[in-house]
N, C-alpha and C positions, 0 to 999 in steps of 0.2 A: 504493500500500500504506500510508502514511502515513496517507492520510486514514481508510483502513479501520479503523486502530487506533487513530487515535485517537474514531472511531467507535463501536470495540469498547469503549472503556474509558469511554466513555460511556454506553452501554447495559449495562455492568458495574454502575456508580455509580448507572445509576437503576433496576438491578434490586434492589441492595441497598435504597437507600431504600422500594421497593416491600415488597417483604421484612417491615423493620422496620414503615412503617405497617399493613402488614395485622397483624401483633401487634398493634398498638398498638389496632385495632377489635374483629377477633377474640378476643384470648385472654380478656377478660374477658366473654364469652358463658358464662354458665351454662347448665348442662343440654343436651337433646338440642335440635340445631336442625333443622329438617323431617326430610329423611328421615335424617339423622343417629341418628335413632328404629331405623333398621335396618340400616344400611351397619354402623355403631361394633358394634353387640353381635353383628353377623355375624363380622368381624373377631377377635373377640374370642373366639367360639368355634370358630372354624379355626384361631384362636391354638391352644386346649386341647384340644379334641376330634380335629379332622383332623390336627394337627403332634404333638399331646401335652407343647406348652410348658406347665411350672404359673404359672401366673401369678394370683395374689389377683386376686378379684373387689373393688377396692378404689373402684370407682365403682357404685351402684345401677344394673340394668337398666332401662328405660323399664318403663313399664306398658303388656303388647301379648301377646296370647295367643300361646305355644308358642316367645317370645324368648329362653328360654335354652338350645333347640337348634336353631335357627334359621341355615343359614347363606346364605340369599340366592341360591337356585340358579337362582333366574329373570335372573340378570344373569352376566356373564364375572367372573372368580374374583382379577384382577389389583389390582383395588384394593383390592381385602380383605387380600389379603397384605401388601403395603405400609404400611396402616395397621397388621394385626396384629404385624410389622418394627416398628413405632412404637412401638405399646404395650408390646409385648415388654423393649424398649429405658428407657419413660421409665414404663409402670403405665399400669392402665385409667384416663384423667380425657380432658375436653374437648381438653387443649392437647396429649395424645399424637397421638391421633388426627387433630386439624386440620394438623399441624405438617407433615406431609407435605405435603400441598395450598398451604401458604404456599411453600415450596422450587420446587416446582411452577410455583408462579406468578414464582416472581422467575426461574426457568429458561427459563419461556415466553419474558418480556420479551427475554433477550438471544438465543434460538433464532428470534425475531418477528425483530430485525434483519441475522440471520446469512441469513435466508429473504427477504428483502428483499433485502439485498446481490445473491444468489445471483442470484435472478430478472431482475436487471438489470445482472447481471456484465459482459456483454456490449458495453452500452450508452453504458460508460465507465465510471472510480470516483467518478466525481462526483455521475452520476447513480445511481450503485447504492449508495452510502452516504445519498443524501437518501431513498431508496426505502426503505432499513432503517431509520433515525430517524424517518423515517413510520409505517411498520409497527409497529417499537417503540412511537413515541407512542399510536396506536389501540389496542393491544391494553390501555397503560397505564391507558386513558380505556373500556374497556371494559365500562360498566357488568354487564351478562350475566356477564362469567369473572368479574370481582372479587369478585361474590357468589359465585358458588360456585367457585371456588378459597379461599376464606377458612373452608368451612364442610367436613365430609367425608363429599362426594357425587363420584358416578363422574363426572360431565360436564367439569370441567376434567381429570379426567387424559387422558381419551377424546382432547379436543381438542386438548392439547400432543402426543400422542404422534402422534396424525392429521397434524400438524404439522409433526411430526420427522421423520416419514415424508414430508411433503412435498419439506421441503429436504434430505435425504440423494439423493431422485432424483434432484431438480432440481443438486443437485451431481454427478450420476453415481456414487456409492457405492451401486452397487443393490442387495451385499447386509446392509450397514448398514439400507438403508433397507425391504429387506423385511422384516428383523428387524421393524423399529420397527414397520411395517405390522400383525403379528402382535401387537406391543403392544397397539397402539389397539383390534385386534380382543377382544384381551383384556381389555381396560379397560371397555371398554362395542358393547353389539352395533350401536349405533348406528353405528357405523362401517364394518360390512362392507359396503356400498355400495361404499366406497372401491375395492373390488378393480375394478370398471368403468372409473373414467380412469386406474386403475395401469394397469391392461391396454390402454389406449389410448396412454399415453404411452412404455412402458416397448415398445413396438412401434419405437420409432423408434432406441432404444438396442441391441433383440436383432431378428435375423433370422428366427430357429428358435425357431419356436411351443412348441418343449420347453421352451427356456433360459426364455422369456416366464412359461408357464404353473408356470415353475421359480419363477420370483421374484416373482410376482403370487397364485399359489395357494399351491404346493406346501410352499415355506419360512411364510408367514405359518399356513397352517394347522400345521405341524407344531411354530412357538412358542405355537399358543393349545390344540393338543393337550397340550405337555408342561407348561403350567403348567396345566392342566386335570386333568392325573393323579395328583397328593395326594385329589383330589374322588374320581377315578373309584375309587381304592382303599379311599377312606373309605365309597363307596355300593355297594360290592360289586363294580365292574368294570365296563367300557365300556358294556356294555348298560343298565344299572342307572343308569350317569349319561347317554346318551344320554336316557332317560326321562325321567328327574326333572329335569337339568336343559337338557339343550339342545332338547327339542322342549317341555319347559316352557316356555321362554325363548319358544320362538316363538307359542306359546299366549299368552302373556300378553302380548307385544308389539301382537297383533292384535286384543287384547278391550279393550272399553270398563269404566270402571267404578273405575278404578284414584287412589281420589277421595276424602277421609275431612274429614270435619266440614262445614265451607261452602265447599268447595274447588270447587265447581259453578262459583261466580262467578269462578271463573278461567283456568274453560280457557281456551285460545285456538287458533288456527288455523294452520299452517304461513304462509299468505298474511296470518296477520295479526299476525306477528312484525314486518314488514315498516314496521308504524306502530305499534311497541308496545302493542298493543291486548290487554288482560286481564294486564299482565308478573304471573306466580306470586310471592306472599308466602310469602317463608320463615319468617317471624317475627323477632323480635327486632329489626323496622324496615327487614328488608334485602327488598327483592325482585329478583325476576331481569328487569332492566328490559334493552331492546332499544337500541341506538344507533342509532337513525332514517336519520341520515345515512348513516352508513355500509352500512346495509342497502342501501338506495336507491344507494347509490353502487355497489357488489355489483351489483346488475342493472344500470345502465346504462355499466357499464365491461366487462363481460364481454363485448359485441359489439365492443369496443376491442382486446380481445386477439386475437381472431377476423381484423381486419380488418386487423392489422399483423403476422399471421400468425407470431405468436412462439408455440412451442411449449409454453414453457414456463408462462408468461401464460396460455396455454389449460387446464394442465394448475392452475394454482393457481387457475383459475375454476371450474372442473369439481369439484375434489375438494369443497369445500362444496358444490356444488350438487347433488352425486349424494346426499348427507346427507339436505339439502334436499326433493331429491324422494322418497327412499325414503319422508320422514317423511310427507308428503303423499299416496302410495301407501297408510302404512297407516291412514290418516284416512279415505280411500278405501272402503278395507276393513274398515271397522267400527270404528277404535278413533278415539272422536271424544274422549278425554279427553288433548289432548297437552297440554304447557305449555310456557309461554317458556323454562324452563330449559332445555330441552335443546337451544336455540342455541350454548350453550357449550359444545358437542360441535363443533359449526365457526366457530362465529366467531373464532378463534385467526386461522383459514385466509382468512375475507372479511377481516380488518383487515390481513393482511400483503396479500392480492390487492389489497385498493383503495390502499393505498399502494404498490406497486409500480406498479398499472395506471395511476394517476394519473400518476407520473411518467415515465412509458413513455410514456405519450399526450401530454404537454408536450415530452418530447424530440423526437417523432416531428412534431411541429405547429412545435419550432425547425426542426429536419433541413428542413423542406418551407417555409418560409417563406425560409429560407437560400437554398434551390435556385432557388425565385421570385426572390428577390432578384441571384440570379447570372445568371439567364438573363434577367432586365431587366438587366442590366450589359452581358450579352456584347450584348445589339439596341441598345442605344445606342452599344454600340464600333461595332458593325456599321454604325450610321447616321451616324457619324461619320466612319468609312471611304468612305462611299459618296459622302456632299460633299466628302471633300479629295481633289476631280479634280487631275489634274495642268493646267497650262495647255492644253499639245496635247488632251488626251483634252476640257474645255472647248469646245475650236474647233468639235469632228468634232459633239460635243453639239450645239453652235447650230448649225450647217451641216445637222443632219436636219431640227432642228424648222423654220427658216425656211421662208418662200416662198418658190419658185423665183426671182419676179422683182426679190428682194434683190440690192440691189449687190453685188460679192463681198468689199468689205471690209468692211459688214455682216454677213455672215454669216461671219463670222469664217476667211476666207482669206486 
């Protein structure tokens, strides 16, 4: 436990310094940054219109046809509130709205090695504190979340809360963690995949397909219903927001086209995040660049988990992956315009896996070399048992092997 805390208050200290430098890059961005164009002034009118806070328009709207009743109903309704929380709080400007997303991210950091710990709780403290300081570190070095957790766009909060949902299972507080589930769901849609390895891991902790289907569906949909119901009252009622925004939502998840000035040259590929290939410019110098390594390390540590049969390892591999593959299903299906941002909807989840996996696979390669090493010990005790004959048992030795026609004091009688 010691080592855990002192652990803990190191990934404290370097959530804070995270913290402070993302102010230090962010807060002096003027104006809207990418789709900051529409997330901030969505925000902002769910602030007035759907809550009925007054709050001075004391920041200019972008320039954007039909943005000043615009509330963004092609995406889950969670991050809007949050920011609108924000502005509410400090006035519509750049540094309301971001400031949520900075908190966010220095929350990530210390939830990266709480999620580390967890996953190699087992394994001993030594190994599970190196596994979260790993974890923590990659998420620090993240190039993908650091831009957009710095900026305010849905994809870091998607990912910390996919996240948090990770480690609340992997801790066993499953209805902590289907809460959170319902979060992520809410933050961005990019996440309902997730309910596939919830539903596979959360198999091992309940018997009864009720309790399962209780904390893998039933609770997660019924947090992204209730914070979904300020909307459906503002659009006339379930039906009215079923419409407009959740088969919206799925309409526009699967169409191509979703692309404005020379944004053509940036799409990129599900398989070609993998080598950072097209990373999306946000503007203002920042793009949403891939961590190479780590990606690659993501695929080839994920049959690691598999083969050392740790549930939980399987369950922190899977949950990015189902991300992963949904995104590649809807690229499949017609929407060829994805971008590297929307990595940061799971790489929260590949930099706590590959440092956890990493260290699981080192333990697991000491454990076996250990046991090699014991079981040449025990054949050389073994063979050294086998030459310290006693004299008599000597004698009867040479007395098989001789010729008959040995003297018999030859042949040791």
């Amino acid at each position: 436990m010691r080592w855990f805390l002192m652990g803990l208050a190191i990934a404290l200290i370097a959530a804070a310094v995270y913290v402070y430098y993302t102010y230090t890059q962010f807060a002096g961005l003027q104006g809207y940054v990418s789709d900051e164009t529409w997330y901030a002034p969505a925000a902002y009118n769910i602030l007035t219109q759907v809550f009925g806070y007054n709050e001075t328009l004391s920041y200019p709207y972008p320039n954007a046809s039909g943005i000043s009743t615009y509330l963004n109903l092609e995406h889950p309704p969670l991050v809007k509130y949050i920011l609108a929380l924000s502005i509410a709080a400090l006035g519509y400007s750049p540094f309301a709205w971001r400031l949520p997303g900075w908190i966010v991210g220095g929350a990530a950091v210390v939830l990266a090695y709480l999620a580390g710990y967890e996953l190699l709780r087992d394994r001993g403290e030594a190994a599970a504190v190196l596994a979260g300081a790993i974890s923590a570190a990659a998420l620090i070095f993240d190039p993908n979340f650091w831009a957009l957790h710095g900026i305010a766009m849905l994809d870091a909060y998607a990912g910390f809360f996919a996240l948090l949902s990770l480690y609340l299972l992997a801790s066993g507080r499953r209805l902590a963690s289907s809460v959170a589930l319902g979060l992520a769901f809410a933050a961005k849609e990019t996440t309902f995949p997730l309910l596939l390895p919830y539903l596979y891991y959360i198999g091992d902790l309940e018997e009864r397909p009720l309790r399962r289907l209780t904390y893998a569906v039933f609770i997660p949909a019924a947090v992204y219903l209730a914070l979904s119901a300020p909307l459906m009252a503002h659009l006339g009622g379930p039906a009215a927001w079923l419409k407009d925004s959740f088969i919206h939502m799925a309409s526009w998840d699967v169409t191509s086209g979703h692309i404005a000035g020379n944004a053509e040259s940036q799409i990129s590929t599900p398989w070609g995040w993998f080598l950072n290939i097209n990373p999306f410019y946000l503007g203002n110098g920042l793009y949403a660049r891939v961590n190479v390594a780590v990606m690659i390390l993501w695929a080839a540590l994920t049959p690691v988990a598999f083969l050392l049969r740790d549930r939980k390892l399987e369950m922190a591999a899977l949950f990015p992956w189902s991300i992963w593959a949904a995104l590649a299903a809807v690229y499949a299906m017609g929407n060829t315009t994805l971008f590297s941002f929307y990595v940061a909807d799971f790489s929260p989840m590949v930099d706590v896996f590959v440092g956890s996996a990493t260290v699981a696979a080192l333990v697991a390669w000491d454990e076996r070399s250990r046991r090699a090493r014991r079981k040449a010990g025990r054949g050389r005790d073994a063979t050294k048992k086998r030459i310290a004959f006693s004299p008599e048992a000597l004698c009867i030795y040479v007395r098989r092997l001789s010729p008959p026609g040995w003297p018999t004091w030859a042949r040791g009688a």
